[in-house]
C-alpha positions in Angstrom: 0.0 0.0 0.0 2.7 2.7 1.1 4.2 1.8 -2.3 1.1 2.2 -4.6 0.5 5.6 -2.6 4.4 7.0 -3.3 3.8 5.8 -7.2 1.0 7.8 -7.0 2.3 10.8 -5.3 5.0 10.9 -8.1 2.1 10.4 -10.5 0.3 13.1 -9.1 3.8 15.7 -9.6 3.9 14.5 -12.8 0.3 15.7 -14.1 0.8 18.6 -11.9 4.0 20.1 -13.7 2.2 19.1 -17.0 -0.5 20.8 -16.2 1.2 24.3 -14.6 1.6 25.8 -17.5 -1.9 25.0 -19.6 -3.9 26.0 -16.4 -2.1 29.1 -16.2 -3.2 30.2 -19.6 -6.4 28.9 -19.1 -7.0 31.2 -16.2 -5.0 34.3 -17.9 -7.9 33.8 -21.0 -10.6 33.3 -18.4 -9.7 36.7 -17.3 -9.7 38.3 -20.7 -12.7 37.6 -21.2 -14.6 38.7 -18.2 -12.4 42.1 -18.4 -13.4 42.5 -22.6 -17.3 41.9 -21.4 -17.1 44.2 -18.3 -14.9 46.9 -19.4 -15.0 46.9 -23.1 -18.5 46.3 -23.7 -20.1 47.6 -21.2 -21.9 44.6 -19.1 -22.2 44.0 -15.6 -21.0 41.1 -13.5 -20.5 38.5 -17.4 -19.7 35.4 -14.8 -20.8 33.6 -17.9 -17.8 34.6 -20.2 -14.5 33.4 -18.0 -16.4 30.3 -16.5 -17.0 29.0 -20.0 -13.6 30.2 -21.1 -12.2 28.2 -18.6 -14.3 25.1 -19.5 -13.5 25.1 -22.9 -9.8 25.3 -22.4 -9.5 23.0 -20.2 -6.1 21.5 -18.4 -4.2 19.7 -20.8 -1.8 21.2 -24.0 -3.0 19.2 -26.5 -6.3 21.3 -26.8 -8.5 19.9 -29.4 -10.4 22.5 -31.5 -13.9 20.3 -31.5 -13.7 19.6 -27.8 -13.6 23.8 -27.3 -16.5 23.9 -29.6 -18.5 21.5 -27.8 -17.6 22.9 -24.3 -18.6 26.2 -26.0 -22.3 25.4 -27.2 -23.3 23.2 -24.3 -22.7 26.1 -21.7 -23.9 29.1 -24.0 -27.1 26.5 -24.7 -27.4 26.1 -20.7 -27.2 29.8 -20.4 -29.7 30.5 -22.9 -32.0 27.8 -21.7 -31.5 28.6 -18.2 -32.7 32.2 -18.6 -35.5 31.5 -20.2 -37.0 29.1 -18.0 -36.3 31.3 -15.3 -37.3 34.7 -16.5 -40.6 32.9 -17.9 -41.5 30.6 -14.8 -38.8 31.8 -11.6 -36.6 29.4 -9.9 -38.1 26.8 -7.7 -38.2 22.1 -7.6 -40.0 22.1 -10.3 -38.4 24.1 -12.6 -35.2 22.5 -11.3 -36.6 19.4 -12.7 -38.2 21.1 -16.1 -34.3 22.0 -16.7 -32.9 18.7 -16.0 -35.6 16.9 -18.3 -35.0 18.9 -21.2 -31.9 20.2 -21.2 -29.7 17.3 -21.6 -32.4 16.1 -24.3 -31.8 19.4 -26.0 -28.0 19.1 -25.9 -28.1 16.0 -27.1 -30.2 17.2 -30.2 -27.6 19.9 -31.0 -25.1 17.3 -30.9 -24.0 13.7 -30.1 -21.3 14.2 -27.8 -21.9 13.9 -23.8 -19.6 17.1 -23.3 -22.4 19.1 -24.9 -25.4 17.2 -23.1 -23.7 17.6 -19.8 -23.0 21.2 -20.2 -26.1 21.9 -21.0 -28.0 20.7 -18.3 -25.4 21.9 -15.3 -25.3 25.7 -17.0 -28.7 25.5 -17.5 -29.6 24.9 -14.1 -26.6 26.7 -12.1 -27.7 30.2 -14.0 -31.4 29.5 -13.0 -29.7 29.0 -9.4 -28.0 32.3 -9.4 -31.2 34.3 -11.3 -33.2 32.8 -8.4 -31.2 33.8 -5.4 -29.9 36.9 -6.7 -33.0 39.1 -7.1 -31.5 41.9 -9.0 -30.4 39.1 -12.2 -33.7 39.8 -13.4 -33.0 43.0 -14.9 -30.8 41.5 -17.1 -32.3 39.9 -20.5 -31.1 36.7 -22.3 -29.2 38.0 -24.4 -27.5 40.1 -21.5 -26.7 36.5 -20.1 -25.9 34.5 -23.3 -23.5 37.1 -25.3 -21.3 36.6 -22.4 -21.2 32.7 -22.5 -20.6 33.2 -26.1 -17.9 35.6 -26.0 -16.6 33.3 -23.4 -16.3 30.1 -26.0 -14.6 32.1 -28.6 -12.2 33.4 -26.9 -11.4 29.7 -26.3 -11.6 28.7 -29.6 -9.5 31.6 -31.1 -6.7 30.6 -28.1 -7.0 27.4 -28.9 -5.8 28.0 -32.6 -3.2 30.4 -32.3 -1.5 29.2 -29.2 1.5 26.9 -30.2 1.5 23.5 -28.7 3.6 20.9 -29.0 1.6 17.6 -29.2 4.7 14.6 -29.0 5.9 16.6 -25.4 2.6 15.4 -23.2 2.9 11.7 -24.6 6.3 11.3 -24.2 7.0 12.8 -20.9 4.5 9.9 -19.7 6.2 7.1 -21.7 9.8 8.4 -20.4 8.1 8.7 -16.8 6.5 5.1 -17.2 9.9 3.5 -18.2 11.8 5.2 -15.8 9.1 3.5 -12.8 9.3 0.4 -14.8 13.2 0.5 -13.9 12.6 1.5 -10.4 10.7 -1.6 -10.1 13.1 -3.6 -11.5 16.0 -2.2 -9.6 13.9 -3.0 -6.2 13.4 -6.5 -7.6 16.8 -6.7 -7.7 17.6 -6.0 -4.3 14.8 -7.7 -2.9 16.0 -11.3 -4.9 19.8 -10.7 -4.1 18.1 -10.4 -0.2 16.3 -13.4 -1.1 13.2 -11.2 0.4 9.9 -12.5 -0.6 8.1 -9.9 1.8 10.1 -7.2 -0.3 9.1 -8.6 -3.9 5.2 -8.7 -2.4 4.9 -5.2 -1.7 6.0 -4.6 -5.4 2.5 -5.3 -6.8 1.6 -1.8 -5.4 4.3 -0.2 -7.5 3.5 -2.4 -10.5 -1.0 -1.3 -10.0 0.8 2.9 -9.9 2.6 1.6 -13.2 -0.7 0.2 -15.0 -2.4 3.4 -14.3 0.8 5.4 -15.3 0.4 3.7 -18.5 -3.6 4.2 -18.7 -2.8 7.8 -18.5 -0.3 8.0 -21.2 -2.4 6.1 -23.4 -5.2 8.3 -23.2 -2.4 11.6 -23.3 -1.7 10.0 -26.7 -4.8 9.4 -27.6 -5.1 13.1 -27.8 -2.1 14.1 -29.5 -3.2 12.2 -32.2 -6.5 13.4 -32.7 -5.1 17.4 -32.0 -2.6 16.6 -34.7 -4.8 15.4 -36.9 -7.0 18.4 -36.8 -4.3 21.3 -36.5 -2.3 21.3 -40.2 0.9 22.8 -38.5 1.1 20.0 -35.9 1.1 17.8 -39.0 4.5 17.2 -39.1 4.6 15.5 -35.4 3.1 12.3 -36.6 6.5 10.2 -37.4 6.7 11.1 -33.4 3.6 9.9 -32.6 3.7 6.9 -34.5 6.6 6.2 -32.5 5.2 6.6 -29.1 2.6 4.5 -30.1 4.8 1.8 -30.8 7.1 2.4 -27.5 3.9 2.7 -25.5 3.0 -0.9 -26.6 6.6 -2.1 -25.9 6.1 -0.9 -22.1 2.9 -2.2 -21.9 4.2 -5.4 -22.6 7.1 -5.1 -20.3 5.0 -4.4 -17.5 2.8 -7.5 -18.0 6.7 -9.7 -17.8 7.9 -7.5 -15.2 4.5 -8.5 -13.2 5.5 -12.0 -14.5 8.9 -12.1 -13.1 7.8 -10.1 -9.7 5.1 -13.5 -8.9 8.1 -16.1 -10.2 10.8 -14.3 -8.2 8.9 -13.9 -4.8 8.1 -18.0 -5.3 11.7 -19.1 -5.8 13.1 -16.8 -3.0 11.1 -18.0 -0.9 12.3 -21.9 -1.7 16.2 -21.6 -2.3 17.1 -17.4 -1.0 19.2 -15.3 -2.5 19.5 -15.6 -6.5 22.7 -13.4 -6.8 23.5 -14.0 -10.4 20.5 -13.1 -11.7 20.1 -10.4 -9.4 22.6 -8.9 -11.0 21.5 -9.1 -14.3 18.5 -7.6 -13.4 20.3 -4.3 -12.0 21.7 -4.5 -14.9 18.6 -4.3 -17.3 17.4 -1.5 -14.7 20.3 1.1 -15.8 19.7 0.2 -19.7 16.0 0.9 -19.2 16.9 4.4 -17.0 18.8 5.7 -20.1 16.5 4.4 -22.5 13.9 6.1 -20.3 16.3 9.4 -20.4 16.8 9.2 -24.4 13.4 9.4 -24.6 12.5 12.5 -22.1 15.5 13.9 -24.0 14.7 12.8 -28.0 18.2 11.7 -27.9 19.1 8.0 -29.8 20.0 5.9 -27.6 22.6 3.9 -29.5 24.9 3.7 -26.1 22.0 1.7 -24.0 21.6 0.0 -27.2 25.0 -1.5 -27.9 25.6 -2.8 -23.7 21.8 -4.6 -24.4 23.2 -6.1 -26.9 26.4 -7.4 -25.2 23.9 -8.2 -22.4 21.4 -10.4 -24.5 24.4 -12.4 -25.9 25.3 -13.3 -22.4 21.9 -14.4 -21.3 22.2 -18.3 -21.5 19.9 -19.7 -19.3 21.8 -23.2 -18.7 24.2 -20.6 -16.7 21.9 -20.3 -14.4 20.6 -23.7 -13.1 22.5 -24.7 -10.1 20.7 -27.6 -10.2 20.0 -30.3 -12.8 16.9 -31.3 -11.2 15.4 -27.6 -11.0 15.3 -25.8 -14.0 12.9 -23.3 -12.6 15.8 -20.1 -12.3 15.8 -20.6 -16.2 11.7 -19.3 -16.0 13.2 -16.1 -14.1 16.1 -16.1 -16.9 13.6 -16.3 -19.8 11.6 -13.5 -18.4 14.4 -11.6 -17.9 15.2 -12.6 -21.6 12.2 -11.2 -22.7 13.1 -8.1 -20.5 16.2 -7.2 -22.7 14.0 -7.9 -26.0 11.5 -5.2 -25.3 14.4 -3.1 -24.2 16.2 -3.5 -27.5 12.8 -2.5 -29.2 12.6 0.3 -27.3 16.0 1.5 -29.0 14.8 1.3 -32.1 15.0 -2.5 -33.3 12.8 -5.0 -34.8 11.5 -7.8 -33.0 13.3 -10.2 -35.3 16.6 -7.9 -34.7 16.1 -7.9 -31.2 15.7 -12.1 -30.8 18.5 -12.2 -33.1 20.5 -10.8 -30.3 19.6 -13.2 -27.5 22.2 -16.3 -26.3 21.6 -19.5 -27.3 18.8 -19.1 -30.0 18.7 -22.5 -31.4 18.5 -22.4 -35.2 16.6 -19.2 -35.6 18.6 -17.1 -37.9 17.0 -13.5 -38.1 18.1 -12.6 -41.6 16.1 -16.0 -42.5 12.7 -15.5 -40.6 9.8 -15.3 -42.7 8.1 -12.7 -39.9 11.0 -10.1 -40.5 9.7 -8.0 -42.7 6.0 -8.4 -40.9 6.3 -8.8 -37.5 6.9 -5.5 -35.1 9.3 -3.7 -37.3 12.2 -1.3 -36.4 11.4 1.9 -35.9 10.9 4.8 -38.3 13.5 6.7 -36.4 15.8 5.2 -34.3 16.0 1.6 -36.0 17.1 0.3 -39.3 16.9 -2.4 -41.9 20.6 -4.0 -41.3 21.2 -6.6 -39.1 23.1 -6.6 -37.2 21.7 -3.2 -36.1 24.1 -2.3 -33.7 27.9 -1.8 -33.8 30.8 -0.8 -31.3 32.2 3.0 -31.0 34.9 1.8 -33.7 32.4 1.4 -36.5 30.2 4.7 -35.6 31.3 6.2 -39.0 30.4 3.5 -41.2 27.7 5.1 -43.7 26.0 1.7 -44.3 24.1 2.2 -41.0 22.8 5.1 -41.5 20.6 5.6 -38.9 23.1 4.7 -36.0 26.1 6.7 -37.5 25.1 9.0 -34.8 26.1 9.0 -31.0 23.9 10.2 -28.4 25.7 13.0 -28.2 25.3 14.4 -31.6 21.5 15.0 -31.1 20.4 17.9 -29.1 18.0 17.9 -25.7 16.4 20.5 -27.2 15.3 18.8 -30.9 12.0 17.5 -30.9 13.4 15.3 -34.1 16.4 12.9 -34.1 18.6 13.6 -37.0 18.1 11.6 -40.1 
C-alpha cells in the first residue's frame, strides 16, 4: 500500500508540472474575457464569459479545436435555456426538474457528444440558481446573459488556434516517466531477490497497479495528441513522433505485463532456495539500460549507447548458466523472463523484434536474416532503428555510412530537438 501511494504521489507531480503551464493560460484567457465583457462592452457582472472560457480550455496542451466547440455550445445553450426558464417561470423544484428533463435532451439534439449534453444541463440549471437567489439578475435579459457565455467560447476557440503547442511533449514525458518506474521496479526487484526477500518482492505489486495506471494515462495523453494533430495542419509534421510513441507505448505495456511475471516467479523461488545473486545482478543491470532508454526518450536523444551494452547483455543471457541444479530448471523461468526483458528493451532502442531475438544467447536455429516474420512482425522503428542486421555496432564502427541511422552518438543530437537527426 505505502508503495502504490508513493507511485501515486509521483504520478500526481507528474500531471501537476504538465499541467502548470496549460492551467495558467487557461486562467490568464478566463480573465480576458470577463475584463473585454465588463470593461470593453459595457456589461455588468459577465460570470458567464470566463467560467465558459475556462471550460473550454481546459487543463491539458493538447487542446483539441472540436472539444472547445462542444464545451462552448453546451454552456452558452445552458445559459440560454436557463434564462428562459427562469425569467418565464422563476426558480423553484419544479423548474429545477423542467431543466434537468429537457436540457440534456436538447444538448443532445444539438449534438451527439456527452460534453455538450452535460454542459447543458449543469449551465442550465446553475444560472437558473443564481437568477433565483440573486433578485437583482432579473434586470438583465437573455441576451445580456448569453453574449457573455458566447464571448466566453470564442475566446477559447481563437486561443486554442493560435497558441502553439507541441503535441509529442505530453505523450512522451509519460512514456519516459512510465519507463523510468518500470526501472525503479526492477532495480527494487533486484535488491529484494539478491536479499532473497519475498516480503520485499510482495509489496511490489503496489508499485506495479501505480505503473498500470501510469500507462492508462499515457495512453489516453496520446490518444489526444493524435486526434489534436490530426486536426491542426501545423502539428502535422509531429506524426512520425507519434507513430513512435505508439509503438514504445505498446513495448512498455508489454514489459509491464513480464515484469508483473517475473515479480510473482521471483517472490516464489526466494522463498524456496534465498538469495539468486546472479540473476540479481543481471536484473540491475537491465534497470540502468532501461533508465537511459527512459532518459533518451524525455530527451529525443538515440539511444545507441544503451543500445550497444543490451546487446552485449542479450548475448550473455544463456539460461543453462543459471541452473545450479540439474533437477530444478525453474531459475531458467526467471532467466527467460528476464530474456524477454532485454527484447523489449532492444525495441525500445529502435529494433525490430526479429533484430532484437536475433541478439539473445543461445537461439537454437533461428537465424534472423532468415525469418519469414521479419519484414512483418513488429518492425524497427521509423526513427531510431534500421533495416541492417546486425543493427548495432561498437564506438569503432560509428562512422560506417552503411548504418545510417546509428552513425550518430547520443551526443550528436540535441535535448532540445524534438526530431532525431536523419
Amino acid at each position: 500500500m505505502l508503495d502504490y501511494s508513493q507511485a501515486q504521489v509521483r504520478n500526481g507531480l507528474l500531471r501537476v508540472s504538465g499541467a502548470f503551464i496549460p492551467n495558467l493560460q487557461a486562467a490568464v484567457l478566463a480573465t480576458a474575457s470577463f475584463m473585454l465583457c465588463w470593461k470593453v462592452l459595457g456589461m455588468v457582472n459577465p460570470i458567464f464569459a470566463p467560467i465558459v472560457t475556462y471550460l473550454c480550455m481546459g487543463f491539458s496542451r493538447n487542446r483539441q479545436p472540436r472539444k472547445v466547440i462542444e464545451f462552448g455550445i453546451g454552456a452558452s445553450a445552458g445559459v440560454f435555456l436557463g434564462t428562459i426558464v427562469t425569467h418565464s417561470f422563476g426558480f423553484g423544484w419544479w423548474q429545477m426538474f423542467l431543466l434537468l428533463l429537457i436540457g440534456p435532451l436538447i444538448g443532445r439534439f444539438i449534438d451527439r457528444s456527452d460534453i455538450v449534453t452535460f454542459q447543458t444541463g449543469i449551465n442550465a440549471i446553475v444560472l437558473a440558481a443564481i437568477i433565483g437567489i440573486n433578485a437583482q439578475e432579473e434586470q438583465f435579459s437573455v441576451i445580456e446573459r448569453l453574449v457573455p457565455a458566447i464571448i466566453g467560447a470564442l475566446v477559447a476557440l481563437i486561443a486554442t488556434a493560435l497558441i502553439p503547442s507541441n503535441m509529442v511533449s505530453r505523450p512522451r514525458r509519460y512514456i519516459a516517466f512510465a519507463i523510468g518506474e518500470c526501472s525503479r521496479a526492477l532495480r527494487r526487484m533486484s535488491k529484494a531477490v539478491l536479499d532473497g526477500n519475498p516480503a520485499e518482492l510482495s509489496k511490489l505489486r503496489g508499485l506495479l497497479a501505480a505503473i498500470r495506471e501510469l500507462l492508462s494515462d499515457a495512453g489516453q495523453a496520446l490518444t489526444c495528441a493524435k486526434d489534436t494533430a490530426s486536426i491542426k495542419w501545423r502539428s502535422r509534421g509531429t506524426r512520425a513522433e507519434l507513430i513512435e510513441l505508439q509503438r514504445m507505448l505498446e513495448l512498455t505495456e508489454r514489459m509491464h505485463t513480464t515484469l508483473s511475471m517475473l515479480q510473482r516467479q521471483s517472490r516464489g523461488m526466494t522463498a524456496e532456495i534465498g538469495s539468486i545473486p546472479e540473476l540479481a545482478k543481471v536484473m540491475w543491470h537491465v534497470a540502468d539500460l532501461l533508465e537511459r532508454v527512459s532518459e533518451g526518450i524525455r530527451n529525443w536523444e538515440r539511444p545507441t549507447g544503451a543500445r550497444d551494452e543490451a546487446v552485449a547483455l542479450a548475448g550473455e543471457l544463456r539460461p543453462i548458466s543459471y541452473i545450479t541444479d540439474d533437477e530444478d530448471w525453474r531459475s531458467a523461468t526467471l532467466v527467460s523472463l528476464v530474456r524477454a526483458l532485454v527484447v523489449d528493451l532492444l525495441e525500445l532502442t529502435g529494433l525490430s523484434m526479429t533484430q532484437a531475438r536475433g541478439m539473445l544467447a543461445d537461439t537454437g536455429e533461428f537465424d534472423p536474416i532468415e525469418d519469414p516474420d521479419a519484414t512483418s512482425v513488429e518492425m524497427p522503428s521509423v526513427m531510431w532503428g534500421t533495416e541492417e542486421l546486425p543493427a548495432v555496432c561498437d564506438e569503432s564502427c560509428m562512422d560506417d555510412r552503411s548504418l545510417p541511422v546509428d552513425s550518430h552518438s547520443d551526443d550528436d543530437s540535441s535535448p532540445g530537438n524534438d526530431r532525431p537527426q536523419p
